[in-house]
C-alpha positions as CSV (number, residue, x, y, z in Angstrom):
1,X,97.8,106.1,88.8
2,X,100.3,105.4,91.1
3,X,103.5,106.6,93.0
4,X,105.7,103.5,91.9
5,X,109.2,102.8,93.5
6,X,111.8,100.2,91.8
7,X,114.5,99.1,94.2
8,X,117.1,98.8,91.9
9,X,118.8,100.1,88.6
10,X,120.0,97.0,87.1
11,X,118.8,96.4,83.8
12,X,115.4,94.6,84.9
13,X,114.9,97.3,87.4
14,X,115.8,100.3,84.6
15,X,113.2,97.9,81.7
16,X,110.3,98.0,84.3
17,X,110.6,101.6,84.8
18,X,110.8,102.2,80.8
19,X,107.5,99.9,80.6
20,X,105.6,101.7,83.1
21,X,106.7,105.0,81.9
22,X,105.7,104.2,78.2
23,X,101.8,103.6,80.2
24,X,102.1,107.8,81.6
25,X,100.5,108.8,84.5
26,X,102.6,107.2,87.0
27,X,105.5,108.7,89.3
28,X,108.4,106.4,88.7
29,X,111.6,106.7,91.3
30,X,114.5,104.1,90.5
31,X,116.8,103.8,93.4
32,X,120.2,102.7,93.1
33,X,122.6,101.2,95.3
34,X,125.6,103.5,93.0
35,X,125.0,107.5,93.6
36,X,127.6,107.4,90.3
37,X,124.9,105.3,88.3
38,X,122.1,107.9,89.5
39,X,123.6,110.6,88.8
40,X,124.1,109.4,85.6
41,X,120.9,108.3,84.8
42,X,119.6,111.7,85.6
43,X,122.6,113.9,83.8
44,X,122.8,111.6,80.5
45,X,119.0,109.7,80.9
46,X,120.5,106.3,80.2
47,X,121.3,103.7,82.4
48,X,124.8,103.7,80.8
49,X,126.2,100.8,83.4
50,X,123.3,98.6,82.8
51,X,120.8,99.1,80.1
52,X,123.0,101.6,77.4
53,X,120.8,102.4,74.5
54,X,117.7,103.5,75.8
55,X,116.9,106.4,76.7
56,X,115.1,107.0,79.9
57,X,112.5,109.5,80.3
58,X,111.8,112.5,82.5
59,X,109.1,111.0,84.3
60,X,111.5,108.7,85.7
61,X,113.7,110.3,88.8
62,X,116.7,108.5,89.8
63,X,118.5,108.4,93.3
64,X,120.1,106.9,95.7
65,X,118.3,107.7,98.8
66,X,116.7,104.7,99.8
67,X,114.3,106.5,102.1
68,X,113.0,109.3,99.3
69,X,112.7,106.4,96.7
70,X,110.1,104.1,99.1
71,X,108.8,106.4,101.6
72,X,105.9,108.1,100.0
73,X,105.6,105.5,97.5
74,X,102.2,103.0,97.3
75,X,104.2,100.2,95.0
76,X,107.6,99.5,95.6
77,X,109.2,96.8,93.5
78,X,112.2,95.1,94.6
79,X,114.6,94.4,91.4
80,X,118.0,93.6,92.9
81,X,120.1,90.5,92.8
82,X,118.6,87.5,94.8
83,X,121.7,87.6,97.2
84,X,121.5,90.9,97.8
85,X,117.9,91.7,98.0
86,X,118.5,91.1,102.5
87,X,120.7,93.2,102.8
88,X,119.0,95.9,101.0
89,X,115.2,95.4,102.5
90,X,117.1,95.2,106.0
91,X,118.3,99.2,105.2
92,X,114.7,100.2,103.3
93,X,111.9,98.2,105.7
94,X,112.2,100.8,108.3
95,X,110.9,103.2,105.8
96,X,107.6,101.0,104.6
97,X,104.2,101.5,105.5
98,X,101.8,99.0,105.9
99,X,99.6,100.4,103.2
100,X,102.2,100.1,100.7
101,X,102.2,97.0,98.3
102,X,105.8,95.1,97.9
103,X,106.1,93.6,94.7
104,X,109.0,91.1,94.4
105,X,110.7,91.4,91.0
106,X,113.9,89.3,92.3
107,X,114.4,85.6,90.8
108,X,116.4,83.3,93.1
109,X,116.8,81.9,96.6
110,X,119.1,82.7,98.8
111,X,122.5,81.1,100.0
112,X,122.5,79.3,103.0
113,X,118.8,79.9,104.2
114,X,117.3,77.8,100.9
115,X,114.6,81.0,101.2
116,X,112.3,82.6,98.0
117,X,112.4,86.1,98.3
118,X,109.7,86.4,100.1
119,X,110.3,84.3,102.8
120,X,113.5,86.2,103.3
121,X,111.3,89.9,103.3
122,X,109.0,88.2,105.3
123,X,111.2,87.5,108.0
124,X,112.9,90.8,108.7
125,X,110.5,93.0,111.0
126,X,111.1,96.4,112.7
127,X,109.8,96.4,116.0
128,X,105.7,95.6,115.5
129,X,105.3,97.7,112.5
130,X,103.7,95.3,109.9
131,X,105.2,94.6,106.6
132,X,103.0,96.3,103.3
133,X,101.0,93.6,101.6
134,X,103.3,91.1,99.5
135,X,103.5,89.9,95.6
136,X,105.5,88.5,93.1
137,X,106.3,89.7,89.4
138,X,107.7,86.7,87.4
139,X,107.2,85.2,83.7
140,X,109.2,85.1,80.3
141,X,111.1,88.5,80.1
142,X,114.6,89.9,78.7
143,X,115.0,93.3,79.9
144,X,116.3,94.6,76.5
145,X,113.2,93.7,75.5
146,X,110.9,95.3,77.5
147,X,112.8,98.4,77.7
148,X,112.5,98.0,73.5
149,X,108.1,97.8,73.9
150,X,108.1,94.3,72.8
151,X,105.1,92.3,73.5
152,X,105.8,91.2,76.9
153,X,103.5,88.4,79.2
154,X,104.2,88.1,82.8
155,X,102.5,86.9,86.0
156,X,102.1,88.9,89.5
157,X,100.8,86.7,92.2
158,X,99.7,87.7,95.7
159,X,98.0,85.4,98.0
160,X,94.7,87.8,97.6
161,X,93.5,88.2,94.1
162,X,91.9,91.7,94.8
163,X,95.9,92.4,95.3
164,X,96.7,90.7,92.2
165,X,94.2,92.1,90.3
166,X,94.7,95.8,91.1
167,X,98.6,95.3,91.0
168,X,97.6,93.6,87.4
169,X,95.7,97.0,86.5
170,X,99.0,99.1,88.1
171,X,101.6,97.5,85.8
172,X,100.3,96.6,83.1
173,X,101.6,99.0,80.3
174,X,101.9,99.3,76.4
175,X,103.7,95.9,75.5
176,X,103.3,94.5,79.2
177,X,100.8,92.3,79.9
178,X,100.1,91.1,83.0
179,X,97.8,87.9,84.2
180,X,97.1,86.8,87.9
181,X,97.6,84.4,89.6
182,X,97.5,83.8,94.0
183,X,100.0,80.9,93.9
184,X,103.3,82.9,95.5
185,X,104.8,79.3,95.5
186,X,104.8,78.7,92.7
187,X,105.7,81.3,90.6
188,X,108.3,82.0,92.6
189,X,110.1,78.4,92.0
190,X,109.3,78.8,88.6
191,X,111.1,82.0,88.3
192,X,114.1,81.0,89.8
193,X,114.2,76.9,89.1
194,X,114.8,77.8,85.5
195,X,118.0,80.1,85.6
196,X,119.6,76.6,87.1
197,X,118.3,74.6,84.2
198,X,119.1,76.9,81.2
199,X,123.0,76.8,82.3
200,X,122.3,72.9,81.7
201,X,120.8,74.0,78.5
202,X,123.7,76.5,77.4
203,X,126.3,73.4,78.6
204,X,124.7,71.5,76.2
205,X,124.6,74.0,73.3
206,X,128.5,74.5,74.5
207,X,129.4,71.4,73.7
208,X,127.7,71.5,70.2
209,X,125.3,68.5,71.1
210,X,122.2,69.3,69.1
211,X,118.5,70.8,69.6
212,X,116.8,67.1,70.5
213,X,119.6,67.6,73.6
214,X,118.5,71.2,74.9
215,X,114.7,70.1,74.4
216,X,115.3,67.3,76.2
217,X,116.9,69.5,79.1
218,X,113.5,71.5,78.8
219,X,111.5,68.8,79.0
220,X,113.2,66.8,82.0
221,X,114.0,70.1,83.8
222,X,110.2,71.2,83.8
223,X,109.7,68.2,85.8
224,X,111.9,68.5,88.3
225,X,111.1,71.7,88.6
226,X,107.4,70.9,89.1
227,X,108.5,68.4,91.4
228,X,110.2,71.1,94.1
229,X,107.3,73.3,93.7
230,X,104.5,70.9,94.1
231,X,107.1,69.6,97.5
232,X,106.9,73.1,98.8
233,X,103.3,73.8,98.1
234,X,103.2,75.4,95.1
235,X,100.4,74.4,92.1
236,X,101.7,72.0,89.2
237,X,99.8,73.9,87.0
238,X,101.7,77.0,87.9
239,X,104.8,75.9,87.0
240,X,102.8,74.7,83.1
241,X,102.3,78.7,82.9
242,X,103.9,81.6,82.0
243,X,106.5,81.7,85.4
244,X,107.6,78.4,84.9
245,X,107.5,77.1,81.0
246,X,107.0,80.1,79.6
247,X,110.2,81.7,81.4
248,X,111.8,78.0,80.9
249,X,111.8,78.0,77.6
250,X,113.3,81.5,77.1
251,X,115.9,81.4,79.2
252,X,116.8,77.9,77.6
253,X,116.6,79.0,74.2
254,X,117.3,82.9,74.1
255,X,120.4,84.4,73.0
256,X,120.1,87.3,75.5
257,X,119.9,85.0,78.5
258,X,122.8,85.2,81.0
259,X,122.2,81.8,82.6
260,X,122.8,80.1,78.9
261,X,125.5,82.3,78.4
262,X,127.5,80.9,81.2
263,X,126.4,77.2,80.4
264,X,127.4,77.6,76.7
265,X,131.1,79.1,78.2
266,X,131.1,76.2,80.5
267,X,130.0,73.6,77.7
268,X,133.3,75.2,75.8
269,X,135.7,74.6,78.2
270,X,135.9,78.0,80.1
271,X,136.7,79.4,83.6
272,X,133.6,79.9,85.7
273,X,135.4,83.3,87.1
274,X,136.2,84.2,83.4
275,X,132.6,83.8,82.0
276,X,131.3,85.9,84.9
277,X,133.7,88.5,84.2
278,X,132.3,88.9,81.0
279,X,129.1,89.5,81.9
280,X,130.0,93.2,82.7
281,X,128.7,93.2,86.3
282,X,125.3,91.8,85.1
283,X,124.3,89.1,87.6
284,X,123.5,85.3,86.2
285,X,121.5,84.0,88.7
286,X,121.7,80.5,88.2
287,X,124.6,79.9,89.6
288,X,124.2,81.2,92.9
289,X,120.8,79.2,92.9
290,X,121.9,76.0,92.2
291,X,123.4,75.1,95.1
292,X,120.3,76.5,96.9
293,X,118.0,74.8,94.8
294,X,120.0,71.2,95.7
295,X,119.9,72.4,99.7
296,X,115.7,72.9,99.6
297,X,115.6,70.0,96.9
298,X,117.6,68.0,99.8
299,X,114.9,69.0,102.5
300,X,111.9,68.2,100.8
301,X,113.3,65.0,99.6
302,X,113.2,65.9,96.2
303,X,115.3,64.0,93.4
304,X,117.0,66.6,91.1
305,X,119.4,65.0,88.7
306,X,119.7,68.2,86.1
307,X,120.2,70.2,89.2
308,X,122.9,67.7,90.4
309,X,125.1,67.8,87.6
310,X,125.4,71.4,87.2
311,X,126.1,72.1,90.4
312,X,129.4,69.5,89.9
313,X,130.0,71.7,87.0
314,X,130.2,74.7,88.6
315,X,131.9,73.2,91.5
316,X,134.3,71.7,89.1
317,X,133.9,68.6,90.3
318,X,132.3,67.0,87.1
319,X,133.3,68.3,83.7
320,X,130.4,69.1,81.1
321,X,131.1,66.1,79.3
322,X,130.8,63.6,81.8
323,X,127.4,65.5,83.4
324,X,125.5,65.3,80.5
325,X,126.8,61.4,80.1
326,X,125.8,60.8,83.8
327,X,122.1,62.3,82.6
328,X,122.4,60.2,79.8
329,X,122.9,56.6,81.7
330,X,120.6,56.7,84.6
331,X,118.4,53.9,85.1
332,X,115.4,54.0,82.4
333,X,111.9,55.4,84.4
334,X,108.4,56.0,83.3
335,X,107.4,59.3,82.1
């Protein structure tokens, strides 16, 4: 068993933690960024902000001192909001060892730099130290629901599958199930390609157009999808798996999804700021990515038309209506 860290006390951070504490045997610290959140997690043992309604063990400590949580630790899992995961692995990586595994959790690329997440860990350094061994925790997965025990399939990938496959032995827990895979790429893209499509999806549901309309969003936004991948390096068969598809369809499709949430709002004629503010402080990561996902998409020379239209959405400078007719008139293509 392991000494586990989890970098972050948001509700996917607080679900892994539940998951892997359900398994026993583990030491399980979940750092926050909030001393007020950790505090309460360890006087009330709920994650009252985040993830109210389960309770959270005694085998899980709570803080937030960044250098207690990851210093002693031989997993830590990063679980923070894609735009803020630099920031906070700037403050922690002078507190890694280079025995440690890093497992990103963290779906999205960031502003500006068009980076996966770990490109952007992999390019912050203290002095000549080296950075712990790298992975990537992605697939179909609704927090609530794996803090509730349900049957759960995910991927880890790490370019060496004697990584993956001990990281796959680590983390795998009572309703978690983990497979392997080494394509970092890949399951990466997939993992954060989809938030973008599923506010496409959620527009259309918004607007009251009908299942054939969201499946075809599925369908079409898979490919593109693949597309960017494939243009970066990643596997096409990847993105057929559980971290692209898999995660696709869910977020597309599940009530508890965020990213559909704030499509739906959109597809209904709301207020980008508005729908956010709803959320409750919970992050929907789409729409940070999108215009990320159109700035790598526009370096590889990739064509991404579902991407396109959302981003005018949430720019306002298309309105749902006339995005989903733009989709709807483009020149015919082969399959």
């Amino acid at each position: 068993m392991s000494r586990i860290a989890i970098v972050g006390s948001g509700s996917w951070g607080t679900a892994l933690a539940l998951a892997l504490a359900r398994r026993g045997g583990h030491s399980i610290v979940l750092w926050s960024h909030s001393a007020a959140v950790a505090e309460t997690i360890e006087r009330e043992r709920e994650n009252l902000a985040y993830l109210p309604g389960y309770r959270i063990s005694e085998q899980i400590a709570a803080t937030a001192d960044l250098a207690s949580a990851v210093g002693d630790a031989e997993i830590v899992i990063l679980a923070v909001p894609a735009q803020h995961l630099r920031h906070t692995f700037q403050k922690m990586v002078a507190f890694l060892h280079p025995s440690q595994s890093l497992v990103s959790a963290t779906k999205g690329i960031e502003d500006a730099s068009f980076l996966r997440m770990t490109e952007v860990i992999s390019g912050i350094t203290v002095a000549e130290v080296p950075l712990p061994s790298l992975a990537v925790l992605s697939g179909p997965s609704f927090a609530q629901e794996v803090a509730a025990g349900f049957p759960t399939a995910v991927t880890v990938a790490a370019a060496s599958n004697r990584l993956a496959s001990w990281l796959q032995e680590e983390l795998s827990a009572p309703g978690l199930r983990l497979y392997t895979n080494e394509d970092l790429i890949g399951v990466e893209l997939g993992g954060a390609l989809k938030n973008v499509i599923a506010i496409a999806a959620g527009t259309a549901t918004g607007l009251g157009l009908g299942h054939n309309s969201v499946a075809a969003i599925v369908t079409r936004g898979i490919a593109e999808m693949t597309r960017l991948a494939v243009a970066c390096g990643g596997r096409r068969e990847t993105l057929a798996g559980l971290s692209g598809l898999g995660d696709l369809v869910l977020t597309c499709t599940g009530p508890l999804s965020r990213n559909r949430q704030v499509g739906i709002g959109l597809g209904r004629g709301g207020k980008l700021p508005e729908i956010l503010e709803q959320l409750g402080g919970k992050v929907a990561e789409g729409v940070r990515t999108t215009s990320a996902t159109l700035g790598l998409a526009l370096r590889r020379d990739v064509e991404m038309p579902i991407t396109a239209q959302v981003a005018g959405i949430l720019n306002r400078e298309t309105s749902p209506q006339n995005a989903i007719r733009a989709l709807m008139t483009r020149p015919g293509r082969d399959e």
